[in-house]
C-alpha positions as CSV (number, residue, x, y, z in Angstrom):
1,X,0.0,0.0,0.0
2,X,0.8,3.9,-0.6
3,X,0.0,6.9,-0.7
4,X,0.0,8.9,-4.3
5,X,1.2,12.2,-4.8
6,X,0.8,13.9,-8.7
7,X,2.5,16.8,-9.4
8,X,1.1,19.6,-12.2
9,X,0.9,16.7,-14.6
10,X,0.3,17.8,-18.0
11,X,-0.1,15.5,-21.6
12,X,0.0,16.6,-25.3
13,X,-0.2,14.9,-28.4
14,X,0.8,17.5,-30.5
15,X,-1.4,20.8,-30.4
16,X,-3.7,18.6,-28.6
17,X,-3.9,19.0,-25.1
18,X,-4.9,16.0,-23.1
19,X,-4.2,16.6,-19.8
20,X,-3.8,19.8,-17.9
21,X,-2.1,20.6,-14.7
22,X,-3.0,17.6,-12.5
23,X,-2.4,17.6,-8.8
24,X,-4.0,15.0,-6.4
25,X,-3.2,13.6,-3.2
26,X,-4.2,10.4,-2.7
27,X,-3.6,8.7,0.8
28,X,-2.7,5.3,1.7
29,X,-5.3,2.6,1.2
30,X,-8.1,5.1,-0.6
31,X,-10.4,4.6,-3.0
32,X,-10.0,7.3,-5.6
33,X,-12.3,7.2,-8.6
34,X,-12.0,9.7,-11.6
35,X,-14.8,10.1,-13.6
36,X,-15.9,12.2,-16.6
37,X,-17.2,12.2,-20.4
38,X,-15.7,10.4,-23.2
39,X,-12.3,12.4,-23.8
40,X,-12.2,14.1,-20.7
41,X,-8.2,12.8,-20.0
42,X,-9.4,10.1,-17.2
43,X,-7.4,7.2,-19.2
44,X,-4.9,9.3,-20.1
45,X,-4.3,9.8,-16.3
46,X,-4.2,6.3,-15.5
47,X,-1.8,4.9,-18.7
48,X,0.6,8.0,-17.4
49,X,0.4,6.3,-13.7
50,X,0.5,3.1,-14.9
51,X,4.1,4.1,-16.9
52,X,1.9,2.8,-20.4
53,X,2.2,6.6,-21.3
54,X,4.9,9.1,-20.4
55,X,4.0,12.5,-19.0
56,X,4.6,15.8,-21.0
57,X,5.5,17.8,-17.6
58,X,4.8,17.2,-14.3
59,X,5.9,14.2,-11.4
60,X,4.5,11.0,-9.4
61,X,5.2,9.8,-6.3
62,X,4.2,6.4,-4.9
63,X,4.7,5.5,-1.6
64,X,7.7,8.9,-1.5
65,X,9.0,7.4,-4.3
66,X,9.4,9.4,-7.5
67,X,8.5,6.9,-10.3
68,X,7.7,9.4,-13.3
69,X,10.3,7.6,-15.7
70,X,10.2,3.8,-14.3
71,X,9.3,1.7,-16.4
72,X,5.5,-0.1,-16.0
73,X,7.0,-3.2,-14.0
74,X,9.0,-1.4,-11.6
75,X,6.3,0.3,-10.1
76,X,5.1,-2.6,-8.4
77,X,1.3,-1.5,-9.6
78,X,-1.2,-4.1,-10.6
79,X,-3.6,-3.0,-13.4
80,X,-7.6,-4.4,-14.5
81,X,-8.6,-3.7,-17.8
82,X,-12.3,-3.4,-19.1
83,X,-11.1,-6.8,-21.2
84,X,-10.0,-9.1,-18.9
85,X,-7.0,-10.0,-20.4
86,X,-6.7,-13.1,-20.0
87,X,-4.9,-16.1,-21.6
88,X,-7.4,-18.4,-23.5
89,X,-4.7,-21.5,-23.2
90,X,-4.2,-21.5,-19.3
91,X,-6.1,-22.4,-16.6
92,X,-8.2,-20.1,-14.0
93,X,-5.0,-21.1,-11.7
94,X,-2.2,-20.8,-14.1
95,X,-3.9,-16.9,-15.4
96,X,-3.5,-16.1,-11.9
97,X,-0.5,-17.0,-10.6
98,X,1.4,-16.2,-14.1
99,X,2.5,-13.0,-13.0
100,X,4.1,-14.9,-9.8
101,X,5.4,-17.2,-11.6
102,X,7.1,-14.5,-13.7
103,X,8.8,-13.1,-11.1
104,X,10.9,-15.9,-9.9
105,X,8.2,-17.0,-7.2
106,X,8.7,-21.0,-5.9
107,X,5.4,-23.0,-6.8
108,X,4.8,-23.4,-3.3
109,X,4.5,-19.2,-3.0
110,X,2.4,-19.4,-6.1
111,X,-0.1,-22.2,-5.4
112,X,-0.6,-20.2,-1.5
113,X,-1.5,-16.8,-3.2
114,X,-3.6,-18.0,-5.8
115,X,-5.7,-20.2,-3.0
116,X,-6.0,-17.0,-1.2
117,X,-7.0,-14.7,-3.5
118,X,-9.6,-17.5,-5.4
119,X,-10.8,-18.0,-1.5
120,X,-11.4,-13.9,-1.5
121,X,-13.0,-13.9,-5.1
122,X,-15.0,-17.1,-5.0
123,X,-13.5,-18.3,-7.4
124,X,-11.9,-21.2,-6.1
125,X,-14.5,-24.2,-8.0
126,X,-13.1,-22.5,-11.2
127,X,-9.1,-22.7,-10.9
128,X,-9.1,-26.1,-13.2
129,X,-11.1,-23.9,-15.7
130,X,-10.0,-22.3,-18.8
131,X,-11.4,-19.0,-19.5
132,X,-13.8,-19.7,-22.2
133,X,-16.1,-21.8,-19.8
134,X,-16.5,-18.6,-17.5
135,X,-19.3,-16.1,-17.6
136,X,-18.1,-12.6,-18.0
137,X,-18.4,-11.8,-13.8
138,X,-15.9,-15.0,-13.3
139,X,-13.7,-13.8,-15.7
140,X,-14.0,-10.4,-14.0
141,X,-13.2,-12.1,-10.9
142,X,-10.2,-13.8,-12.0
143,X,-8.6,-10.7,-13.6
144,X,-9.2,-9.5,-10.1
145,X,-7.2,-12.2,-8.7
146,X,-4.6,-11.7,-10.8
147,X,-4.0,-8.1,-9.4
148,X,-4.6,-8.9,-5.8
149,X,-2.1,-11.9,-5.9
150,X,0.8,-10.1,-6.9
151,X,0.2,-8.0,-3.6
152,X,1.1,-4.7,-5.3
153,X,1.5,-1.5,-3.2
154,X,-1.1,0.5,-6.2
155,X,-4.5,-1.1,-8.0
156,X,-5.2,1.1,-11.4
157,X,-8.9,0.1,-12.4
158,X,-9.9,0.9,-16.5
159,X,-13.3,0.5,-16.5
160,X,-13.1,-3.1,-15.8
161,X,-16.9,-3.3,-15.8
162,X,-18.0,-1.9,-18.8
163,X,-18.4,-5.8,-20.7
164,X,-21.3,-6.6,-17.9
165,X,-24.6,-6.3,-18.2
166,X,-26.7,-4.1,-16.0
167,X,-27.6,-6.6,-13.2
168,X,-24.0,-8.0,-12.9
169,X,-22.5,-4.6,-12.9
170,X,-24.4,-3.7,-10.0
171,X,-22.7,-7.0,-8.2
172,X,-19.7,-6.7,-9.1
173,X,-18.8,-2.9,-8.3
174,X,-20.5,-3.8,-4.9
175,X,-18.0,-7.5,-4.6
176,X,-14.9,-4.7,-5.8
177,X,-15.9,-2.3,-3.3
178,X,-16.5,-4.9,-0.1
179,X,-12.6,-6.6,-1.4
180,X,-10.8,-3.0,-1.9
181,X,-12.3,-2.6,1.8
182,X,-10.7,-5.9,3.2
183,X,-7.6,-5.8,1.7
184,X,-6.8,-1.7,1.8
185,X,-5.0,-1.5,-0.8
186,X,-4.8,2.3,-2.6
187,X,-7.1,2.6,-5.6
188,X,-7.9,4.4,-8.9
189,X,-10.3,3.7,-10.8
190,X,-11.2,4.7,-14.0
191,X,-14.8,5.0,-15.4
192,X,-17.6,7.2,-17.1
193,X,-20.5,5.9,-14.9
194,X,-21.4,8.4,-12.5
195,X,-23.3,6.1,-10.5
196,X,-20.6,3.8,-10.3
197,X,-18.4,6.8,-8.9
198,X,-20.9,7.8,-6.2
199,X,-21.1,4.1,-5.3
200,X,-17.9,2.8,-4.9
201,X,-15.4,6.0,-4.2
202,X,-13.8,7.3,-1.0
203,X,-13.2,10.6,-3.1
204,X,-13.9,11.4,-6.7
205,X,-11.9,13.7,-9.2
206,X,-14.3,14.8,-12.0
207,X,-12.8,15.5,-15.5
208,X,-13.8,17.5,-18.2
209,X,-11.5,18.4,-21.4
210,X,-8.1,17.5,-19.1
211,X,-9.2,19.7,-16.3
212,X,-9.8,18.3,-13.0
213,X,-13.6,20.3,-12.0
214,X,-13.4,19.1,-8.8
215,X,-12.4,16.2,-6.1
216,X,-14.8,15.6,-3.2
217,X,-16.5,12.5,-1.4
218,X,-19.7,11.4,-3.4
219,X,-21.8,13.5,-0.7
220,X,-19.8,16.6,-1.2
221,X,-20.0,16.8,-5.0
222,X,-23.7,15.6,-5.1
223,X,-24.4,18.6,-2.5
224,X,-22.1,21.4,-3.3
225,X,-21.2,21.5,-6.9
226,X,-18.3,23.5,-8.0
227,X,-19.8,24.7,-10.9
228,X,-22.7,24.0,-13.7
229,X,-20.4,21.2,-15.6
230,X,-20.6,18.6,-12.2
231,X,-23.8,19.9,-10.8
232,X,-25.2,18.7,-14.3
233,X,-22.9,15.6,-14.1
234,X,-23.3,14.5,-11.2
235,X,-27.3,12.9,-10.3
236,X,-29.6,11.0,-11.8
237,X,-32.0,12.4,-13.5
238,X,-29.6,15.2,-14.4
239,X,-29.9,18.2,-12.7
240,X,-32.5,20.8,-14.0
241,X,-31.5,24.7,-14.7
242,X,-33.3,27.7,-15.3
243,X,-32.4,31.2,-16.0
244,X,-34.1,33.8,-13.5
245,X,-33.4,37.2,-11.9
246,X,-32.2,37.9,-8.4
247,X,-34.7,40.0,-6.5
248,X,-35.1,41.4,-3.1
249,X,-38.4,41.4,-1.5
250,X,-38.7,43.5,1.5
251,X,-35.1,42.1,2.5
252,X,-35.7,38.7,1.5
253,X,-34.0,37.5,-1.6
254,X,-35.4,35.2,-4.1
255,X,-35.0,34.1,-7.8
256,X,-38.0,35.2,-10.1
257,X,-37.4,32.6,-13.0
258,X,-40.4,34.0,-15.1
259,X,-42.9,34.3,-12.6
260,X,-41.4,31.1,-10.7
261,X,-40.0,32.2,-6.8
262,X,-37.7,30.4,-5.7
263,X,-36.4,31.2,-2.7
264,X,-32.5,31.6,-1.6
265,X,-31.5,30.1,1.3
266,X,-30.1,32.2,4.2
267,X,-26.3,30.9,3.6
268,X,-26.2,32.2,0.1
269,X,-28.5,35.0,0.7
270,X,-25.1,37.4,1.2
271,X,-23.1,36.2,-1.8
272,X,-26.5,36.2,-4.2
273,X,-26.7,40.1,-3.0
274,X,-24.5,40.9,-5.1
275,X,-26.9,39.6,-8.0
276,X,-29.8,41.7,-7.3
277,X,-31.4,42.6,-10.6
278,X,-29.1,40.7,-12.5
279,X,-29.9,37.4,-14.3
280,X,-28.5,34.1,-12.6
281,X,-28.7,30.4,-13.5
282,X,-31.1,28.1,-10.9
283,X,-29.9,24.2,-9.9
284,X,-33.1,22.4,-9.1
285,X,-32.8,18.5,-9.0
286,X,-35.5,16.4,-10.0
287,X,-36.3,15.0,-6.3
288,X,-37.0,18.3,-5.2
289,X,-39.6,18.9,-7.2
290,X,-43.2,18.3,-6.2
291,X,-46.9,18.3,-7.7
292,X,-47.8,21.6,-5.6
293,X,-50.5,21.8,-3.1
294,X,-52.9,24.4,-3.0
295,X,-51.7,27.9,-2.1
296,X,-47.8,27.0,-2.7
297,X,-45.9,28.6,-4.8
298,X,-45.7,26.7,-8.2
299,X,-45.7,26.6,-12.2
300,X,-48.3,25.7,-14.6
301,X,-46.5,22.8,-16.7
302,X,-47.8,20.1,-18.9
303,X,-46.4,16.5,-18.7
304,X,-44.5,15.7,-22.4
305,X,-43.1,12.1,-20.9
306,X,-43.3,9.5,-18.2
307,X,-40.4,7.1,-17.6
308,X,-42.1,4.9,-15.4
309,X,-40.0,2.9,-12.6
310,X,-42.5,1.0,-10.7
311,X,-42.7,3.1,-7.5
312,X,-41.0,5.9,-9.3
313,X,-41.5,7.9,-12.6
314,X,-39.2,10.5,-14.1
315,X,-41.7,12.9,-15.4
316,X,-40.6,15.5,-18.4
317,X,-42.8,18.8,-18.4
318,X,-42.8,21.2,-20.8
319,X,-41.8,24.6,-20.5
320,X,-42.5,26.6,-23.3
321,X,-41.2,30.3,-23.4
322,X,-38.3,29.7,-20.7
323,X,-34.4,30.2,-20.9
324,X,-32.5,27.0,-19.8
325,X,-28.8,27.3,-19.0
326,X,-26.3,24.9,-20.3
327,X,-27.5,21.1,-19.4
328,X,-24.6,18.6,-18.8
329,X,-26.4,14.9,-19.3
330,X,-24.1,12.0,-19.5
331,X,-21.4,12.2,-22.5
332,X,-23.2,15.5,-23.7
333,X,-23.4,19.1,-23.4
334,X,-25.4,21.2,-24.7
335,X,-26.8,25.3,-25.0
336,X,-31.0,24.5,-24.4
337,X,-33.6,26.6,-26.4
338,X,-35.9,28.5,-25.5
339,X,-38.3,25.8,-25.2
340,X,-36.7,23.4,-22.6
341,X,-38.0,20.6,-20.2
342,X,-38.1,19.9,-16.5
343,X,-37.3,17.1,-15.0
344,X,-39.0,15.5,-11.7
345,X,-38.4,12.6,-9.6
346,X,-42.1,11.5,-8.4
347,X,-43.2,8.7,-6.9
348,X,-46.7,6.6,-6.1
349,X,-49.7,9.0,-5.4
350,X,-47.8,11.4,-6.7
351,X,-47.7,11.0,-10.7
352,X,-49.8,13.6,-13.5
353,X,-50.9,12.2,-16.4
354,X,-49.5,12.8,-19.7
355,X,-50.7,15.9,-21.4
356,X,-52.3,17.0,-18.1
357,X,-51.9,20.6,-16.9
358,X,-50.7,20.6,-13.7
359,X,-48.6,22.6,-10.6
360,X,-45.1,21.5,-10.2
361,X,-43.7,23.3,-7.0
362,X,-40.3,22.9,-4.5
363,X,-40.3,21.3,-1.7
364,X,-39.8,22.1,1.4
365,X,-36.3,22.9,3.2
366,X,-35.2,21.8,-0.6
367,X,-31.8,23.4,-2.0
368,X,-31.8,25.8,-5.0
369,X,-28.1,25.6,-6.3
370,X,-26.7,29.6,-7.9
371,X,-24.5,29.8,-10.5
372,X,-22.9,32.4,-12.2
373,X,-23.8,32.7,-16.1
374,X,-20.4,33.8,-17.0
375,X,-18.0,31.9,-15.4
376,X,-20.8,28.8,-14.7
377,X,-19.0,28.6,-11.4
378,X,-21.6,27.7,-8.0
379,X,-22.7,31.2,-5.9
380,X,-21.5,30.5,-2.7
């Protein structure tokens, strides 16, 4: 186990700037996830780590030792790729031990390790088993293994669950998770599933374009958003915005976002001040929103589509007429029209039907997230 440091690490391919000034501390026996779009440098990150790529500018440390220019197998780093890896002509035992055996290690070392780590993976029915007669969570399992028995000091994760289906990837992240737990060993990991981020990380670093937008536990980013890029990124359903005004009635301040209050809670009320009569951009997530009872303040809006869950529905309203800020959803950004949607999270009891007019209001005690329309950083 050890603790990372990166130093101002920076990539190019030519013009083409990959990564940009990287700096992270990662402590001993962490689980660091990065996560971002498609292109947003996160693999880039890990093949420089890893010592696949080499670094433009900038250093890393592992464990106080500077390893920017060692070569992949001096490291002493174990990786897991989204592939497996594996070799098709050995056995479950022999894949996992081969690294071992590699080394110089005596049988008796290598058939010890490999018990233990089949014992930790369940794996240990399959060891006589050649990869093809594996389902794609046992081959998982014994690419695990084959990291976890070398007993390196760094794991580097590349979307190792990416082949799974839905169901199994749900298992598995939970099976990584509980074993990176047990055994404490430092990890990054690599992937562009938010939900596996918020799931499985101590910390996450979110990417965009080579710039690190911000590092935080799961609760911190979902909560206080650095800017419009996570706050969009981060959530399922995707975070909803809408442009509005600042305005200050009778010394309470609130956002009119076309005839929509929305009040501003008394910790940003001093830095939203300086808004007053000046437009802003409104962070409302789906879950806050609410049919509206009588006499609460709330918008006429027609349902356009219900995603129905069972006990849940994600419910699209129309909003015809309004400004939407930039929306961040998934691998894609893009500038709304002027004709946009809102997005709620309703359950049972709860739902409109489709082309129904309706009142869609906040809840109670229910944060309103500020931004800034110029510099799409969070008002705070």
């Amino acid at each position: 186990m050890a603790e990372i440091q990166i130093q101002n690490l920076n990539k190019s391919y030519g013009a083409f700037h990959a990564l940009k000034d990287m700096s992270l501390h990662i402590a001993d026996g962490e689980f660091v996830v990065f996560v971002g779009p498609s292109g947003c440098g996160k693999s880039t990150a890990l093949k420089i780590l890893a010592g696949l790529e080499a670094a433009s500018t900038g250093r890393i440390m592992i464990g106080g030792e500077d390893v920017t220019d060692l070569a992949p197998g001096k490291r002493d780093i174990a990786m897991v790729f989204q592939n497996y890896a594996l070799y098709p002509h050995l056995t479950v035992r022999q894949n996992i031990g081969f690294g071992l055996k590699m080394r110089g290690a005596t049988k008796k070392e290598i058939d010890e390790r490999v018990e233990r780590a089949a014992q930790a993976l369940e794996i240990t029915d399959f060891l006589e088993r050649r990869p093809r007669a594996l389902s794609g969570g046992q081959r998982q399992r014994v690419a695990l293994g084959r990291a976890i028995v070398r007993e390196p000091r760094l794991f580097l994760m590349d979307e190792p669950l990416s082949n799974l289906d839905a169901a199994l990837r749900v298992q598995m992240r939970a099976e990584i998770t509980a074993l990176q737990r047990r055994i404490g060993t430092t990890t990054i990991y690599v992937t562009h599933d938010q939900t596996e981020a918020m799931t499985m990380a101590d910390r996450i670093v979110i990417m965009r374009k080579g710039v690190v937008q911000q590092i935080g536990s799961p609760d911190e980013l979902f909560n206080h958003p650095a800017n419009i890029f996570v706050a969009g990124f981060i959530g399922s359903p995707a975070m909803n915005f809408i442009r509005g005004t600042v305005i200050d009635e009778r010394g309470s301040l609130a956002v009119d976002a076309g005839g929509f209050r929305l009040p501003i809670s008394v910790d940003l009320a001093a830095a939203a001040s300086a808004y007053v009569g000046k437009e802003i951009i409104c962070g409302i997530r789906p879950e806050s929103l609410e049919l509206a009872a009588a006499g609460q303040p709330a918008l006429e809006v027609v349902p356009s589509l219900i995603e129905s869950l069972g006990n849940e529905a994600y419910v699209h309203f129309r909003m015809p007429g309004r400004q939407f800020a930039v929306a961040v959803a998934g691998e894609h950004e893009h500038e709304a029209s002027s004709s946009g949607t809102l997005i709620a999270r309703l359950f049972d009891g709860d739902r409109p039907q489709a082309g129904q007019t309706v009142r869609l209001g906040l809840k109670a005690n229910s944060s309103v997230h500020l931004f800034d329309p110029a510099t799409e950083k969070a008002i705070s």
